[in-house]
C-alpha positions as CSV (number, residue, x, y, z in Angstrom):
1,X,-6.0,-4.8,2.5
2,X,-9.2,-6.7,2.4
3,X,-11.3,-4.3,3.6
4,X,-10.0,-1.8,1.9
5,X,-11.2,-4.2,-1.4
6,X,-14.5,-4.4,-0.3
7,X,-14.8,-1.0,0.0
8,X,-13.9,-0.1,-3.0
9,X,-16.0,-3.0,-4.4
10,X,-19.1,-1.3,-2.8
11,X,-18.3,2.4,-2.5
12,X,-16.1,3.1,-5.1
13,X,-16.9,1.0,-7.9
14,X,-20.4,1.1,-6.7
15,X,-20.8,-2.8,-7.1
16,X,-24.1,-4.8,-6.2
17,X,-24.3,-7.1,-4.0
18,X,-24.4,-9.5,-6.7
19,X,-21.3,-8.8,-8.4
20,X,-19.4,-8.6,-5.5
21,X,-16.1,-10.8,-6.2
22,X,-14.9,-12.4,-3.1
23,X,-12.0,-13.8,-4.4
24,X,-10.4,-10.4,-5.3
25,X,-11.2,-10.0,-1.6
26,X,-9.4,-12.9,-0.6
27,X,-6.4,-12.3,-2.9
28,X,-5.9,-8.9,-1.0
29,X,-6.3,-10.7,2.3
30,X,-3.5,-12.8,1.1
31,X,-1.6,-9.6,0.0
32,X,-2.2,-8.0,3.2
33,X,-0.8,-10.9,5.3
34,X,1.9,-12.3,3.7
35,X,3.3,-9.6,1.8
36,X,2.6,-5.8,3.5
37,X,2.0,-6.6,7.0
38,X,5.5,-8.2,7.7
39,X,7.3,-6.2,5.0
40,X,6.0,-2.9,6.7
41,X,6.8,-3.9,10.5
42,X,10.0,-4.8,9.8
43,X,10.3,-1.5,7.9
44,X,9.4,0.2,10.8
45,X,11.4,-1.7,12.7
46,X,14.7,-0.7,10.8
47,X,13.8,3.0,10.8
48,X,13.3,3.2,14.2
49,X,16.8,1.6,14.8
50,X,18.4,3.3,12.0
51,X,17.1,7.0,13.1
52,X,18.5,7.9,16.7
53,X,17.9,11.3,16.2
54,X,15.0,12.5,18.3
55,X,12.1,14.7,17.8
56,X,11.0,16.8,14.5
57,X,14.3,16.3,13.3
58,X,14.2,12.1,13.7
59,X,10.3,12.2,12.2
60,X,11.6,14.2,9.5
61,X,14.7,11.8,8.4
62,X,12.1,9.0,8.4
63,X,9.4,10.5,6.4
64,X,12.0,11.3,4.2
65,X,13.5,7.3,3.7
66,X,10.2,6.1,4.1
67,X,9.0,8.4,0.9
68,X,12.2,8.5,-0.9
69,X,13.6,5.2,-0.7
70,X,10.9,2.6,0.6
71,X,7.6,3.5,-1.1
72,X,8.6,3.5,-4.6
73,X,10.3,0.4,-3.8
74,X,7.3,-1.2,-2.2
75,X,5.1,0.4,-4.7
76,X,6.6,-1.8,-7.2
77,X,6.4,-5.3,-5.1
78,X,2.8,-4.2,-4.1
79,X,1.5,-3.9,-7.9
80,X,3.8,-6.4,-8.9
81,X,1.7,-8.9,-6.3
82,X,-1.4,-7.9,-7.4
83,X,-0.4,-8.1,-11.0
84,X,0.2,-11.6,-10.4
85,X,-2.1,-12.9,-8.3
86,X,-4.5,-11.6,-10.7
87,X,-3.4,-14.1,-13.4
88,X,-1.3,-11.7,-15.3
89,X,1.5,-12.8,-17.3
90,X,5.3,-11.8,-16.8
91,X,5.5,-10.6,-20.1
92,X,3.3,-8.0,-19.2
93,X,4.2,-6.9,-16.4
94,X,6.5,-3.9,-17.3
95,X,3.4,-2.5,-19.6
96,X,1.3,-2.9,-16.2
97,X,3.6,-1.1,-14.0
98,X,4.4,1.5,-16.5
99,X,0.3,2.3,-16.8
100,X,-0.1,2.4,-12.8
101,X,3.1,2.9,-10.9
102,X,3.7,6.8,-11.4
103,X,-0.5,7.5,-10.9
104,X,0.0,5.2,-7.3
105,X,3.1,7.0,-6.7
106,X,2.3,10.7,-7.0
107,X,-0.7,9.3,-5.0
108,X,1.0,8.3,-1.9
109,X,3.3,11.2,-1.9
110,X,-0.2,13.4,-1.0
111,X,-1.3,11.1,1.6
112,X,1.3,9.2,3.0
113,X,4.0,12.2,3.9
114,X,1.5,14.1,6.9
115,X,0.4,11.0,8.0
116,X,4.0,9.6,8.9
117,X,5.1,13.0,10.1
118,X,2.6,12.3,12.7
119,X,3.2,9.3,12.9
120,X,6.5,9.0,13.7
121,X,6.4,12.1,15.7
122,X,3.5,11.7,18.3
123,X,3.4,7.9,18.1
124,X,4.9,5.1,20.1
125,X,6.5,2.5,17.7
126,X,4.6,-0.1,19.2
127,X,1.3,1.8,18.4
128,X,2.7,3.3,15.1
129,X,1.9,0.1,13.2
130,X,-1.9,0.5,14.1
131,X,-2.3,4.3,13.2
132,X,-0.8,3.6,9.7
133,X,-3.7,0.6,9.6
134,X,-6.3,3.4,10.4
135,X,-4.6,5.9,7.1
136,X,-3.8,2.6,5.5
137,X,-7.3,1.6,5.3
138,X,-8.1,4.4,3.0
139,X,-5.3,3.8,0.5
140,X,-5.7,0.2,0.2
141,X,-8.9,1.6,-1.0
142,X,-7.5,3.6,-3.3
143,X,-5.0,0.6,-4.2
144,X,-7.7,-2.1,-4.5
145,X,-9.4,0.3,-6.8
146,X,-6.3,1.5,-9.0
147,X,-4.5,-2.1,-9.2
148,X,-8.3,-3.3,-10.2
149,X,-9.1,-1.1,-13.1
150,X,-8.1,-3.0,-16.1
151,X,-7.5,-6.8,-15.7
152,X,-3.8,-8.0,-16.4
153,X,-4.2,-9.6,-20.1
154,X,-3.6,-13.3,-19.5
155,X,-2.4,-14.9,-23.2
């Protein structure tokens, strides 16, 4: 998640050296490791023990949870993280999600579908968590630079 902030610090939001903030870097490292990393593998973990069916047809069922049923959960715990480990208040919070959750959303749904078909079709589950860090990297681009936009109003 870090490095996916300071990309989009650079690259996206075209930053100078100078205004680089290294603390909303550190707050997604802190994101990355204590919330997404261990939520994710033990996501993985589940499916792979809930989904005995083999081939197309397993990758397919576990697209479909993963899409249908975790992602908009985790969507919400993600920017809910963020939200607060940028300062913002809880009586704000439903405004925030309500501005960025459907905009993340519809955003995963065109990356992250493909990218777990493959995944969970042509990789091993003890390498699957390392492919989705190759995809992931882009999103927690896109993520750094969508939960980043507008700062969470602090009163």
């Amino acid at each position: 998640c870090a490095t996916g902030d300071a990309i989009a610090q650079t690259l996206v939001e075209r930053k100078k050296l100078s205004d680089f903030d290294p603390s909303r870097s550190a707050k997604f490292f802190i994101l990355g490791s204590c919330v997404v990393a261990p939520i994710i593998r033990t996501w993985y973990l589940a499916l792979d023990r809930i989904v005995k069916f083999p081939g197309a047809r397993g990758a397919l069922t576990k697209m479909c949870m993963d899409q249908g049923l975790f992602a908009p959960c985790f969507i919400v715990i993600f920017s809910t993280s963020a939200f607060t480990l940028n300062g913002g208040q809880p009586q704000n919070l439903m405004s925030h999600l309500k501005g960025i959750y459907f905009d993340i959303l519809i955003s995963n749904w065109k990356l992250w579908p493909a990218a777990q078909i493959i995944n969970f079709y042509f990789i091993p589950l003890q390498h699957r968590l390392l492919v989705m860090n190759l995809v992931a990297l882009v999103w927690n681009t896109y993520l750094a630079w969508k939960t980043n936009q507008t700062k969470p109003t602090i009163q």
